[in-house]
C-alpha positions as CSV (number, residue, x, y, z in Angstrom):
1,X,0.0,0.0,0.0
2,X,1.1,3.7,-0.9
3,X,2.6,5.3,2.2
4,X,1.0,8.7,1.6
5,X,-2.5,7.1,1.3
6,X,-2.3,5.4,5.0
7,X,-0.5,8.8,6.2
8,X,-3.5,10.9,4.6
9,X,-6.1,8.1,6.1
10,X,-4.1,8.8,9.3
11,X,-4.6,12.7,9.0
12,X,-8.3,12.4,8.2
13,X,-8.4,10.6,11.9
14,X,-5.8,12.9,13.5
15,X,-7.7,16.2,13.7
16,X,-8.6,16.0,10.1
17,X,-12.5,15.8,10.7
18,X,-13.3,11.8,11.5
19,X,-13.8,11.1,15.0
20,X,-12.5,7.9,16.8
21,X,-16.0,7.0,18.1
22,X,-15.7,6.5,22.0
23,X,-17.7,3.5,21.9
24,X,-18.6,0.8,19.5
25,X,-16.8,-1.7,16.8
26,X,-14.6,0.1,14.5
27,X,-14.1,-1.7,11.3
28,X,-11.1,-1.4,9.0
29,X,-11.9,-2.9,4.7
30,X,-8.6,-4.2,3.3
31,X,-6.4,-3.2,6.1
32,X,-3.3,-2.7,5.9
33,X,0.2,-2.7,8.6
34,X,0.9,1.1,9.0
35,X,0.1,4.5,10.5
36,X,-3.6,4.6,11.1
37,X,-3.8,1.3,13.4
38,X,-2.2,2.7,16.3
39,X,-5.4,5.4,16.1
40,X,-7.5,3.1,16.7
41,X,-8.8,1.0,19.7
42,X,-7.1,-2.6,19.6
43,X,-9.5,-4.1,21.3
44,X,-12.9,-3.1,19.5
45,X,-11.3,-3.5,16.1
46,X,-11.3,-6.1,13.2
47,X,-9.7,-5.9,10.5
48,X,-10.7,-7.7,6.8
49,X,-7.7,-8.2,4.0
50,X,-8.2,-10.9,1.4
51,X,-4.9,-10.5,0.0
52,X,-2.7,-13.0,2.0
53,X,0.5,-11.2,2.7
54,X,-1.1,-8.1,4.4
55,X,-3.9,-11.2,6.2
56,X,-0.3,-12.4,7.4
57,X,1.2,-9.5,8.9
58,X,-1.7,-8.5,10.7
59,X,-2.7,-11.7,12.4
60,X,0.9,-11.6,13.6
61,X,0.5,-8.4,15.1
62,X,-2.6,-9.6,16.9
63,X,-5.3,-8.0,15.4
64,X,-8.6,-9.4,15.2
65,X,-9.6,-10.7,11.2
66,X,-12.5,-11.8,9.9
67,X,-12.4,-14.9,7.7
68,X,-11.2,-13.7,4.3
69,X,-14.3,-15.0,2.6
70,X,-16.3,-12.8,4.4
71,X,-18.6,-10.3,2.8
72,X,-21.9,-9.2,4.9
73,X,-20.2,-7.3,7.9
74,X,-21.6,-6.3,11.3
75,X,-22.5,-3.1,12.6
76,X,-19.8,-0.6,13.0
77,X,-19.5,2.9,14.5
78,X,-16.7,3.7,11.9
79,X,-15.6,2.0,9.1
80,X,-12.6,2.6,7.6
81,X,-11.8,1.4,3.8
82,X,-8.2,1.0,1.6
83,X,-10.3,0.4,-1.5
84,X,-9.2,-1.6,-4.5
85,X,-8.4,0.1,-8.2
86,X,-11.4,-1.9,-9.7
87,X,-14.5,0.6,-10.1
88,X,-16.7,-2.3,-9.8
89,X,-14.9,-4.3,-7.0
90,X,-14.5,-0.8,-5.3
91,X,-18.4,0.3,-5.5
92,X,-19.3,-2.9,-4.0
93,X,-16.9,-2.7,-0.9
94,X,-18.3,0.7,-0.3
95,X,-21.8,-1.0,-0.5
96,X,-21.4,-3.2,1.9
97,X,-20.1,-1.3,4.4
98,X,-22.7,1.7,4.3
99,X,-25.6,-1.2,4.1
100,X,-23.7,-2.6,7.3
101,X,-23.4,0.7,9.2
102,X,-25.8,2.0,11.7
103,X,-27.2,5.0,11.7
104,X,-25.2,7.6,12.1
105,X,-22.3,5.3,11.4
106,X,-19.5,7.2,9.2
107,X,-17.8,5.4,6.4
108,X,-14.1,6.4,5.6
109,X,-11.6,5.7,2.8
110,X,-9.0,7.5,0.8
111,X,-7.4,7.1,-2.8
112,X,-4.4,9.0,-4.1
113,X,-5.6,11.6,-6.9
114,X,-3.9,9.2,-9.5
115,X,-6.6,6.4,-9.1
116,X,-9.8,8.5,-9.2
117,X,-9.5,10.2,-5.2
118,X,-12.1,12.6,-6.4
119,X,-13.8,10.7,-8.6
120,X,-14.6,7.3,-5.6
121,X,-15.4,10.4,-3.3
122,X,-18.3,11.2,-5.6
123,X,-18.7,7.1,-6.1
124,X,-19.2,7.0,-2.5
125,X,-22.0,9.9,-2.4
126,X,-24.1,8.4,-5.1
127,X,-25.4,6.0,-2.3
128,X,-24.5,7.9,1.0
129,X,-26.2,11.3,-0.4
130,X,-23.4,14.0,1.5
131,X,-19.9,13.5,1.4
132,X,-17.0,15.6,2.9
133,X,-13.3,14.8,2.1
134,X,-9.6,16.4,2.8
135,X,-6.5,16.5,0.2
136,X,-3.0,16.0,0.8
137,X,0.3,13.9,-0.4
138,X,-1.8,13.8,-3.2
139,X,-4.2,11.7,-1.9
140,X,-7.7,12.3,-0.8
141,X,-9.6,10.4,2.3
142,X,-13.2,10.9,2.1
143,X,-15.8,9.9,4.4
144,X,-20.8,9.8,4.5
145,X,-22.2,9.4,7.7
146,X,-25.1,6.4,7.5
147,X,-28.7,8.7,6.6
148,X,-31.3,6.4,6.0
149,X,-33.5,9.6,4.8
150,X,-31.1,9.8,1.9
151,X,-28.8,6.2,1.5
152,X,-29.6,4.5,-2.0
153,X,-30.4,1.1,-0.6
154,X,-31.2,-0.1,-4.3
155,X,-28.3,1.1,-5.7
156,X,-26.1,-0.4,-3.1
157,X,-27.7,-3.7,-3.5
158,X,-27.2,-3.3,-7.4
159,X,-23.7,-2.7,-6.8
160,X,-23.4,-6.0,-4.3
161,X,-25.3,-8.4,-6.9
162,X,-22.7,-6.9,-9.5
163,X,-19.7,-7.2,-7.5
164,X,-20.0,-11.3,-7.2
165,X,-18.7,-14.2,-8.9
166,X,-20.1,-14.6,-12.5
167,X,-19.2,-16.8,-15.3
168,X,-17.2,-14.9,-18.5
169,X,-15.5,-15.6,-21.5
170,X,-18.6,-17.9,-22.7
171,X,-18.6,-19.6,-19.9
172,X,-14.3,-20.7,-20.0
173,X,-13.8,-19.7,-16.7
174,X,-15.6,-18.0,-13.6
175,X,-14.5,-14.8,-12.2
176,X,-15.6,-11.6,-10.8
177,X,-14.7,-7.4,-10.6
178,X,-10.8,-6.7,-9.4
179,X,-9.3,-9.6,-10.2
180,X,-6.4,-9.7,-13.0
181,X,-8.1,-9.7,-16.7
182,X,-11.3,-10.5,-14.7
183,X,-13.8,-10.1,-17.8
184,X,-11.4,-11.9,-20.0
185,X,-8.9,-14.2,-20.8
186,X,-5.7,-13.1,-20.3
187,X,-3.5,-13.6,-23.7
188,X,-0.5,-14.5,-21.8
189,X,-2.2,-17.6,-19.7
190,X,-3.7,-18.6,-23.2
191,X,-0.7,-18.5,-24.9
192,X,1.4,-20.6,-21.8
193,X,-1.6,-23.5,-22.0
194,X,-1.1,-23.1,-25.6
195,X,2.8,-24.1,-25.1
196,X,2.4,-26.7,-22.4
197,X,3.4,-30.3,-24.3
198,X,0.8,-32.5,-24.4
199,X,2.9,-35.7,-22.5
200,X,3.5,-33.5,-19.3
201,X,3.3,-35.8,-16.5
202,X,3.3,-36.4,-13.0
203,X,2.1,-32.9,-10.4
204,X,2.1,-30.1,-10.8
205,X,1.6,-26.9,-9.5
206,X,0.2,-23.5,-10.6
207,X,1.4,-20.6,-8.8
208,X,-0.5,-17.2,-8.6
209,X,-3.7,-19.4,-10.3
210,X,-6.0,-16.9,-10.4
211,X,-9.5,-18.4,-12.0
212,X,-8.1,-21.5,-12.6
213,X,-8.3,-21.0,-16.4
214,X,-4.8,-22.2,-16.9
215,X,-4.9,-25.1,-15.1
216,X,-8.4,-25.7,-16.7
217,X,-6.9,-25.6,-20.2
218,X,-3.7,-28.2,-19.6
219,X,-5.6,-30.2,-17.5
220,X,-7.8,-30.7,-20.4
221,X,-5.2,-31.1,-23.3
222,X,-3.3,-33.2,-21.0
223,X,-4.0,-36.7,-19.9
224,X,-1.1,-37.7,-18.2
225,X,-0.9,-35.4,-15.4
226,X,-1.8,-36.7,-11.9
227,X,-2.6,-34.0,-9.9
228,X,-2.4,-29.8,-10.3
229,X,-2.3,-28.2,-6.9
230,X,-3.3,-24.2,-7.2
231,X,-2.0,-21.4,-4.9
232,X,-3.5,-17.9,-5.5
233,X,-3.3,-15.3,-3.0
234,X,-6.3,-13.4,-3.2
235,X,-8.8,-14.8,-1.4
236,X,-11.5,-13.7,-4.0
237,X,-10.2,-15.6,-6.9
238,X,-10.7,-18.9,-5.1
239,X,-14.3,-19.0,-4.9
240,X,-13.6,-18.3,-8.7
241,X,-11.5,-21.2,-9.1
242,X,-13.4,-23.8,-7.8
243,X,-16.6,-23.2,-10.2
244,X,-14.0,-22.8,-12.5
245,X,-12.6,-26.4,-12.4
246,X,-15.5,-28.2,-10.6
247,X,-16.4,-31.5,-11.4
248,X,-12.2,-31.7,-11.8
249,X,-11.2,-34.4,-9.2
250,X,-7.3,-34.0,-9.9
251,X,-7.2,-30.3,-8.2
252,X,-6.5,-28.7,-5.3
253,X,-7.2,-25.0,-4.3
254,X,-4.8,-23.5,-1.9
255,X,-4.7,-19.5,-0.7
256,X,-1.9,-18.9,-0.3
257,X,1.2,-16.8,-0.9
258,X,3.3,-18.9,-3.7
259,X,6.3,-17.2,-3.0
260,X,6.7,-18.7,0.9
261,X,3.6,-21.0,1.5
262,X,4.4,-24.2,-0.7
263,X,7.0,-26.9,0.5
264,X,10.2,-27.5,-1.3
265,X,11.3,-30.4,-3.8
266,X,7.5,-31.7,-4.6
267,X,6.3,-31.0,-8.0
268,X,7.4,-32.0,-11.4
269,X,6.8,-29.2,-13.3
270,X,5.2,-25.7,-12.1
271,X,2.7,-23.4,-14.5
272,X,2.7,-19.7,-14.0
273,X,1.8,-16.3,-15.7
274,X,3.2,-14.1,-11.8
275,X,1.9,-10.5,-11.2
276,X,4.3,-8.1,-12.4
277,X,2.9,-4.6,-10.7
278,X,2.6,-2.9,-7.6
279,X,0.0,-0.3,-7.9
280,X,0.3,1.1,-11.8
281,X,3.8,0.4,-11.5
282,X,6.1,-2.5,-12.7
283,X,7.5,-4.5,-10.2
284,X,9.6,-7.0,-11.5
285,X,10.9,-8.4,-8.3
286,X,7.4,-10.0,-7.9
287,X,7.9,-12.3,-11.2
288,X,11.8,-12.6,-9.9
289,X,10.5,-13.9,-6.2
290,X,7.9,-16.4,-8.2
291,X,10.5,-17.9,-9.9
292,X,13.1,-18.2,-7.2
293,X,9.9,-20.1,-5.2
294,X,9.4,-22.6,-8.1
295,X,12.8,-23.5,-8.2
296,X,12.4,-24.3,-4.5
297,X,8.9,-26.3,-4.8
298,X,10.5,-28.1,-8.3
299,X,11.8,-31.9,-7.6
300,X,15.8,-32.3,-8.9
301,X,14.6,-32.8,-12.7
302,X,11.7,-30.6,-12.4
303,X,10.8,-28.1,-15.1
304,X,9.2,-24.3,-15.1
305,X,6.7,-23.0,-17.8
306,X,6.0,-19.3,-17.4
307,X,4.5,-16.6,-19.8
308,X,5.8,-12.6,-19.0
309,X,5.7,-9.6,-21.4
310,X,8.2,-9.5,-23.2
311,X,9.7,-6.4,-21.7
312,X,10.3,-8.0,-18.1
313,X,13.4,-8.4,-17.1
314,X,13.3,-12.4,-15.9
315,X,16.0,-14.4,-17.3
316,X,18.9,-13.4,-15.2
317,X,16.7,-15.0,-12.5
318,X,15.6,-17.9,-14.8
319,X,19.5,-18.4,-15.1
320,X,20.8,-18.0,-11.5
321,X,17.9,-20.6,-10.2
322,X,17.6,-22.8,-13.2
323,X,20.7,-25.2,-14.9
324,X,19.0,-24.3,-18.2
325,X,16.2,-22.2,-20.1
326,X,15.1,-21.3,-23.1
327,X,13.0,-19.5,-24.5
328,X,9.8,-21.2,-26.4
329,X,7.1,-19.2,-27.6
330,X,7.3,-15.1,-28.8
331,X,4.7,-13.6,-30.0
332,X,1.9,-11.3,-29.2
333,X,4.2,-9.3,-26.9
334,X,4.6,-12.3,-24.5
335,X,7.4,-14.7,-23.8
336,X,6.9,-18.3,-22.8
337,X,10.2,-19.6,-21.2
338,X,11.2,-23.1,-20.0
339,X,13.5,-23.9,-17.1
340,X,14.8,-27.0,-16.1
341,X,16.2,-28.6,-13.4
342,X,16.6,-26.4,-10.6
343,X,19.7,-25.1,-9.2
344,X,20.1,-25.8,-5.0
345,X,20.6,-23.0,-3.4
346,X,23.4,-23.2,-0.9
């Protein structure tokens, strides 16, 4: 998470026009470690994060989660929300939170200016009715108060039903608002199960799954594959996943963070198309950290198929985990690249 946005959710708190209620739950959407938690009262908080690493760090610090699949919250004096870049995925966060507030109840989030600040402030008033907000580090925190005399129930409860699980791309795969190429299928995932040899055998793994579509594909084109295990860390994918591939025996759906949750030496080969961005940003040290995991999880003679774009800086990695690689498929702006047998690291 952006430092200035948790500072300027922190400010908003600190003087900057939401009150710490005195009384009653406090609520925080997709919380994240930082700043604001130390402004609020440990022990009438909980905290929801569906994203594994942040889940992580805060059950470690003690704070009380809900279960990641959870979507109807409880009443809540203040409810505080990091909300996700999706417009859709977003809308229905802030749905459920005003539906869940009590009167009176405020509702409080904050996006920098570069992801639509003013324009989710204005998202948030189309159900709340009256909005205030403050600006600064470029970010803006904005925050309703719960008026049934002017809350959109019908819209909100439009924006829930649309913010749910959904079967796209004819029916290929299920999948719903904020996850990656949600309405779609992702080129680079169709171009990897495109490139996946059809006598692939023994398990194997998919790492950063998603939907499932992946898996789904070489699980179809493949017969001689035992068993795919699938690790995705956001918790809203799996849901997705599983009507994905059911009626699939062979499967197992894991959440979980690929790059430190999955045992060494235990797969014969390892799918993956691994997130590349933090924010808007590239971030290649995600791809770099997937790779250095699927050399750990790979058996001695085990073998890595991954798609990037092109531009990604990956084989140096590929090279200093891997005995070999090359280079398979490139096209479409994509690369498919192979790596076999895994180096030990020492």
């Amino acid at each position: 998470m952006d430092t200035d946005v948790l500072d300027t959710l922190k400010l908003a708190l600190d003087g900057g026009g939401v009150t710490v209620p005195e009384t009653g739950d406090v609520l925080f959407l997709r919380a994240e470690p930082g700043p604001v938690l130390p402004l609020l009262p440990k022990d009438r908080l909980t905290c929801q994060q569906t994203f594994k690493p942040p889940h992580d760090a805060l059950k470690a610090a003690g704070y009380t989660l809900l279960p990641p699949g959870t979507e109807t919250f409880e009443s809540a004096a203040l409810t505080l929300i990091l909300p996700p870049r999706q417009k859709a995925e977003a809308r229905g966060l802030y749905a459920r939170a005003m539906l869940a507030a009590p009167e009176g109840g405020v509702v409080l989030a904050c996006l920098p200016n570069t992801l639509g600040g003013k324009t989710a402030e204005k998202t948030l008033g189309e159900i709340a009715g009256a909005t205030e907000s403050l600006s600064k580090n470029k970010c803006r925190a904005f925050w309703a108060r719960k008026d049934s005399a002017v809350f959109n129930t019908a819209l909100a409860e439009a924006w829930v039903a649309a913010d749910q699980p959904q079967p796209v791309a004819d029916g290929a795969m299920w999948s719903r608002p904020g996850l990656f190429s949600w309405d779609r299928i992702d080129a680079g995932s169709e171009l990897l199960a495109e490139n996946i040899p059809e006598d692939i055998k023994g398990t194997g793994a998919d790492f950063g799954a998603g939907q499932g579509y992946l898996t789904k594909e070489v699980l179809t084109h493949c017969p001689k594959i035992k068993h795919m295990d699938l690790y995705e860390a956001e918790h809203r994918a799996i849901a997705c996943a599983t009507k994905t591939l059911q009626g699939v025996e062979n499967v197992t759906i894991t959440w979980a963070d690929a790059t430190r949750d999955v045992a060494n030496s235990q797969y014969d080969f390892i799918l993956m198309n691994p997130p590349f961005h933090v924010g808007r940003a590239d971030a290649a040290g995600l791809g770099q950290a997937f790779i250095q995991a699927a050399a750990r999880a790979l058996k001695p003679h085990g073998s890595l198929y991954m798609v990037a774009n092109r531009h990604l800086p990956y084989e140096a990695t590929v090279s200093a985990c891997f005995k070999q690689y090359e280079i398979i498929e490139d096209s479409g702006g994509y690369k498919v690249i192979r790596a076999d047998r895994p180096k030990r690291q020492k």
